[in-house]
C-alpha positions, 0 to 999 in steps of 0.5 A, a space after each residue: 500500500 506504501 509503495 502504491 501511494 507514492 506512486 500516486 505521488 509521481 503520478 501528480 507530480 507528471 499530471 501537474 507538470 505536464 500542466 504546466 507545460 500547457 499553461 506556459 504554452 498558453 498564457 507564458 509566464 503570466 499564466 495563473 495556470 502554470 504558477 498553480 499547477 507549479 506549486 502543485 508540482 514542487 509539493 507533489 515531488 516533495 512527498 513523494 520523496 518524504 513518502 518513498 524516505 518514510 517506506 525506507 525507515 519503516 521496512 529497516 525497522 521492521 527488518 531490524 526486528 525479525 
């Protein structure tokens, strides 16, 4: 289940950055579309980091145990 939410993650980060491609393509740099969907993006790749960095621990924790 860990590893599906983190895919998920990805999956956002790509939509939203394809997104902002679309906005830029649009509108430029004045698209509110891009800025948000920018956001989106830099939120999205930051916890699929801390997610996937959070699996990690809890896998070696439970490793450690057995």
């Amino acid at each position: 289940m860990r590893r599906f939410i983190e895919i998920m993650w990805l999956v956002i980060s790509a939509v939203s950055l394809i997104e902002m491609v679309v906005g830029y393509r649009a509108d430029g740099l004045k698209s509110e579309h891009l800025h948000i969907f920018g956001l989106v993006f830099v939120a999205s790749t930051f916890m699929y980091f801390f997610r996937k960095r959070q699996r990690r621990v809890i896998e070696k924790r439970k490793n450690s145990q057995q």
